[in-house]
C-alpha positions as CSV (number, residue, x, y, z in Angstrom):
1,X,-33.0,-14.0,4.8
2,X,-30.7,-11.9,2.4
3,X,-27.6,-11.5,3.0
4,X,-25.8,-8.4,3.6
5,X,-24.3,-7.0,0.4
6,X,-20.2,-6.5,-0.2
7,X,-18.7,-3.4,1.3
8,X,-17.3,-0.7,-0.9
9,X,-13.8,-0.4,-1.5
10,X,-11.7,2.5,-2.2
11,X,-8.3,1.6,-3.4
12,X,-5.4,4.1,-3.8
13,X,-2.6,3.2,-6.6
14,X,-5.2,0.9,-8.8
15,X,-3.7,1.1,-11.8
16,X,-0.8,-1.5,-12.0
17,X,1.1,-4.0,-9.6
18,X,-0.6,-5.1,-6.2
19,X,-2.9,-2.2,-7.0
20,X,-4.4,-3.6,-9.9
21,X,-4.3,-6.9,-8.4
22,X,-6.2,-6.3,-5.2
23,X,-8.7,-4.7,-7.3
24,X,-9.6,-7.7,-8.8
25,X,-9.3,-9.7,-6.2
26,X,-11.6,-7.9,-4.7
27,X,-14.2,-7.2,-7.6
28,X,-17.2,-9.5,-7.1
29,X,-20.6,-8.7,-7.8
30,X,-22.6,-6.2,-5.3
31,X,-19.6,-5.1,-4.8
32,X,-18.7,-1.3,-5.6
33,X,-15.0,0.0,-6.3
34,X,-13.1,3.3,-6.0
35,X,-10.6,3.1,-7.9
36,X,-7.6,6.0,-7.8
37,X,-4.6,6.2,-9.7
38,X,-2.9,9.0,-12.1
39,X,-2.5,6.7,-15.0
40,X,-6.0,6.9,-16.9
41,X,-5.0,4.2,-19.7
42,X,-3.8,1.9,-17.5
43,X,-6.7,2.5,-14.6
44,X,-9.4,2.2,-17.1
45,X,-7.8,-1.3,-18.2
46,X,-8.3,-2.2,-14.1
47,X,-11.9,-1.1,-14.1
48,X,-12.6,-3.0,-17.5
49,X,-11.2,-6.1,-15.5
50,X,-13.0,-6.0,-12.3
51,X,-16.3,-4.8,-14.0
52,X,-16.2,-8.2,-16.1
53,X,-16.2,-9.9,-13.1
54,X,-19.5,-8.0,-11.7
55,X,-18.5,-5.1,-9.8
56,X,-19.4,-1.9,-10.0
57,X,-16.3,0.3,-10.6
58,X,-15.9,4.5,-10.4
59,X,-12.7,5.5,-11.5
60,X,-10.5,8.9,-10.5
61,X,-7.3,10.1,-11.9
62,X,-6.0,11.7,-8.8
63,X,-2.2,12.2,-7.8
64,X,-2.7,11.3,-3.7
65,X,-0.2,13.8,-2.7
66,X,-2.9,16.5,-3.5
67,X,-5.1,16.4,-0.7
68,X,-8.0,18.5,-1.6
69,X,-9.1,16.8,-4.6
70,X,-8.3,13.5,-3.5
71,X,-10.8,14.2,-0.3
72,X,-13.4,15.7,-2.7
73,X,-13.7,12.8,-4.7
74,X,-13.0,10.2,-1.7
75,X,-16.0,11.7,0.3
76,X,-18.7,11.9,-3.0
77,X,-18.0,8.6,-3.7
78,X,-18.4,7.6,0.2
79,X,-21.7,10.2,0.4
80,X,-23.6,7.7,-2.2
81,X,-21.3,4.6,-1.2
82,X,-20.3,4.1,2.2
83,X,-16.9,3.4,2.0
84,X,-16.2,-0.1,4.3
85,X,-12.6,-0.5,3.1
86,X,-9.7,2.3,2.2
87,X,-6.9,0.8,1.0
88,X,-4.0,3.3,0.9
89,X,-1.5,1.6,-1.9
90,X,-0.3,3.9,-3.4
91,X,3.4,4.0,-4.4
92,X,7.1,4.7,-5.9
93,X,10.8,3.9,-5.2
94,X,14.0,4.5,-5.4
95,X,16.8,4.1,-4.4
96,X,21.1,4.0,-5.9
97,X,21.4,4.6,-9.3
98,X,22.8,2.1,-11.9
99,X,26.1,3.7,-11.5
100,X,26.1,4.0,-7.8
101,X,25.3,7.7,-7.3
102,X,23.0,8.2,-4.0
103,X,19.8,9.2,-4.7
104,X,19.0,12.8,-5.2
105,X,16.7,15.0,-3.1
106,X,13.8,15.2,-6.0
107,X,13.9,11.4,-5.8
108,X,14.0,10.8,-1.9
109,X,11.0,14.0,-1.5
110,X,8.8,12.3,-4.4
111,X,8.7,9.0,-1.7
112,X,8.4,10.5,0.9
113,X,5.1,12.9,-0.3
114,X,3.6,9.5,-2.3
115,X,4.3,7.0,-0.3
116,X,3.6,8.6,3.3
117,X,1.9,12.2,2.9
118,X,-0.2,10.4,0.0
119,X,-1.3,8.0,2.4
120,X,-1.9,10.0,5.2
121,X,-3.7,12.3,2.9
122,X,-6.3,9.3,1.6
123,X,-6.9,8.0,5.1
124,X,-7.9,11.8,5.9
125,X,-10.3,11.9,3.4
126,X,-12.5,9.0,4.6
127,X,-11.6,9.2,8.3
128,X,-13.9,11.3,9.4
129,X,-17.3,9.4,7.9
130,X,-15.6,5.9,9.1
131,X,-15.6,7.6,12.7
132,X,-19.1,8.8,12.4
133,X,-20.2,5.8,11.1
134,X,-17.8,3.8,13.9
135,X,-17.3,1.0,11.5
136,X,-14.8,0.5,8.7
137,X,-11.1,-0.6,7.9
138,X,-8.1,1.2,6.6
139,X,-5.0,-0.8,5.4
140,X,-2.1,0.8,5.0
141,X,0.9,-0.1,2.4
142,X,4.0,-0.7,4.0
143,X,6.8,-3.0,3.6
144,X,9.7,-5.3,4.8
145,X,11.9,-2.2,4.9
146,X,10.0,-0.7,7.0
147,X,10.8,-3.3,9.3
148,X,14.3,-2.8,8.5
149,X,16.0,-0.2,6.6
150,X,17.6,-1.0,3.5
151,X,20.8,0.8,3.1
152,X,20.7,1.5,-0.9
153,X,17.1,3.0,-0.3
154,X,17.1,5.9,2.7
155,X,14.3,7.4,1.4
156,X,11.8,4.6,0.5
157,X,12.5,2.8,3.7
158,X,11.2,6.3,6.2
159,X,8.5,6.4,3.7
160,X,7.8,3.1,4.6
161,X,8.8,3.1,7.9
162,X,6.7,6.0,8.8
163,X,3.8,4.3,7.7
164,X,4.3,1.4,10.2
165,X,4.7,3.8,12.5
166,X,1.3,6.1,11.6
167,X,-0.6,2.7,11.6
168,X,0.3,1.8,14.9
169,X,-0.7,5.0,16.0
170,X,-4.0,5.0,14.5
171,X,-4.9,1.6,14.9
172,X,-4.4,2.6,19.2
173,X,-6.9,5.6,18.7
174,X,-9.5,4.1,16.5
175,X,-9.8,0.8,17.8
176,X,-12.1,2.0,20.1
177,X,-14.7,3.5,17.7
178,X,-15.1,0.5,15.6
179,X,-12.3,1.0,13.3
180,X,-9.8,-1.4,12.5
181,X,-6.2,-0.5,11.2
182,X,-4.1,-3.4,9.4
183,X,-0.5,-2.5,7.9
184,X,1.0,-4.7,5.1
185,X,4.5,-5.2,4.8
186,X,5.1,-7.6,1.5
187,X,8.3,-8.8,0.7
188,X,9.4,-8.3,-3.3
189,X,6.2,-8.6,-5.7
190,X,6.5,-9.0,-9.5
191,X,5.0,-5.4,-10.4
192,X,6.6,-2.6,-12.8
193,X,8.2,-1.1,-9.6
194,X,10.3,-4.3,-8.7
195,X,11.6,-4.7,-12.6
196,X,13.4,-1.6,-11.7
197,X,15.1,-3.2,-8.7
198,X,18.4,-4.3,-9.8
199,X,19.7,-7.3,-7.1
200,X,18.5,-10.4,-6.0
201,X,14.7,-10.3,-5.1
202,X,14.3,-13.4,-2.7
203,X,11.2,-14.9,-1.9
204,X,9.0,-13.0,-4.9
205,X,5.2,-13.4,-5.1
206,X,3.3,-12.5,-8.1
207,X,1.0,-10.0,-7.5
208,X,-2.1,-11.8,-7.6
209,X,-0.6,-13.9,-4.9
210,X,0.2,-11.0,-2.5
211,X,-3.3,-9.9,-3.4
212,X,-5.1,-12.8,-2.0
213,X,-2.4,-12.9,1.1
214,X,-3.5,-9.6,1.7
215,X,-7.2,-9.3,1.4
216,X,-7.5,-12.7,3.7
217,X,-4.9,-10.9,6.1
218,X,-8.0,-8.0,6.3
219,X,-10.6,-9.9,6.5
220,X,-9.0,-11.6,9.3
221,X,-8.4,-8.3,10.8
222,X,-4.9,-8.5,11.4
223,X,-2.7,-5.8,12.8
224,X,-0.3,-6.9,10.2
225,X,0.4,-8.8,7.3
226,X,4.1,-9.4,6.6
227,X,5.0,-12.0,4.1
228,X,6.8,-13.6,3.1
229,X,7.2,-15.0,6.7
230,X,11.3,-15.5,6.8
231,X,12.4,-12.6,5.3
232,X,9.8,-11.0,7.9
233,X,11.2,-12.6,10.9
234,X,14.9,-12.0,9.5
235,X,13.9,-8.2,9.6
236,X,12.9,-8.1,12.9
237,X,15.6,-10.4,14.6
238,X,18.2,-8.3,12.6
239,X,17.5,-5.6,15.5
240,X,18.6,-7.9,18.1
241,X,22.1,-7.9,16.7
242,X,24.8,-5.2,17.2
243,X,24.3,-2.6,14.9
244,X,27.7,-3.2,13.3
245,X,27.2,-6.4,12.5
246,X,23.7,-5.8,11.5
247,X,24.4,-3.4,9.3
248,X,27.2,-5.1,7.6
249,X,24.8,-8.2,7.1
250,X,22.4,-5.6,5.1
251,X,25.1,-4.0,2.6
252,X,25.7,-7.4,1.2
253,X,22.3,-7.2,0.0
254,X,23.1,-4.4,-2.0
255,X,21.2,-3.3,-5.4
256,X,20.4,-0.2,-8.0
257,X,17.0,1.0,-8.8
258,X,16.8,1.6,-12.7
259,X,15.5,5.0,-14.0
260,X,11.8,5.0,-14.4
């Protein structure tokens, strides 16, 4: 008997961080990759990678937040490929600046259209074939804040929070038709994005790390993946406290996000 052959992947934000790093993780041979990211250098670097370790890679330079081309490309790759596993990672943030000045409205728009509108506008583009098909998995790229807000980063925290909030929606709608919804909620990963975060980053995981957390978290088809465990159980017990208190708790975690 042969066995069935590795689903195909389509992974948002490929190019560095947790992107790059699920990408390998989950390069294998038989298996085929879609990888999307704006960066070419750096995204061709990812598929040179995961092809040396037997997959079969397509590559797009695609900025998510345009949704036309993004669902163009998503659903030709899908059309020769069926597409088993969308993983919507990609991401930016922000946040106070060095000196303390709030973040501008550029800055806080720019998260909110790639962190949530990009997502929403990658699951789009494969949502339709998944439901036809009724099979497949979409995983969306949260965070901790998104369990709780952090106060020196409004902006990235909706973005983030929305998506926890989008996944929980979708995951009640498409259970049903065979399609499973899991939302990730890391902690701090060592990625270009955290080097910019100026402040104490407890409980770090390199990316490789969160990688492997998070493709077993899928395969196990979890709701959600939160790690690293305390900080995710801090985060949530932080809304059983007065919101004075809880709030003051959170400024003393205070930090600046460096210019890109």
């Amino acid at each position: 008997m042969t066995s069935r052959p590795p689903g195909a992947v389509v992974l948002t934000g490929a190019s560095s961080g947790i992107g790059a790093a699920l990408a390998l993780t989950y390069a294998e041979p038989g298996r085929t990759l879609g990888l999307i990211a704006r960066n070419k250098e750096r995204l061709a670097a990812t598929a040179n990678a995961c092809e040396s370790r037997g997959a079969k890679v397509f590559t797009a330079s695609l900025d998510v937040t345009e949704a036309a081309p993004l669902a163009s490309w998503v659903r030709d790759f899908d059309a020769v490929t069926p597409v088993e596993v969308l993983i919507a990672n990609a991401g930016v943030s922000g946040g106070r600046r060095p000196d303390g000045a709030f973040e501008d409205l550029e800055t806080a728009i720019r998260q909110l259209r790639i962190n949530l509108e990009g997502a929403v506008n990658s699951v789009d583009a494969i949502l339709q074939p998944m439901r036809r098909r009724r099979h497949g998995h979409i995983v969306l790229m949260s965070s901790l804040s998104g369990l709780r807000a952090l106060p020196d980063a409004p902006a990235y925290s909706a973005s983030k929070s929305g998506l926890l909030g989008y996944g929980a929606a979708l995951r009640g709608s498409l259970r049903p038709e065979g399609i499973r919804v899991t939302v990730v909620c890391p902690g701090f990963v060592t990625s270009p994005m955290s080097q910019r975060y100026l402040g104490a980053r407890p409980g770090e995981l390199s990316a490789e790390r969160a990688a492997r957390i998070i493709r077993r978290g899928v395969e196990r088809g979890k709701a959600r993946v939160v790690f690293p465990w305390h900080l995710g159980v801090a985060m949530r017990a932080s809304h059983l406290l007065p919101t004075i208190l809880s709030d003051a708790i959170m400024r003393r975690f205070g930090f600046r996000i460096a210019p890109e």
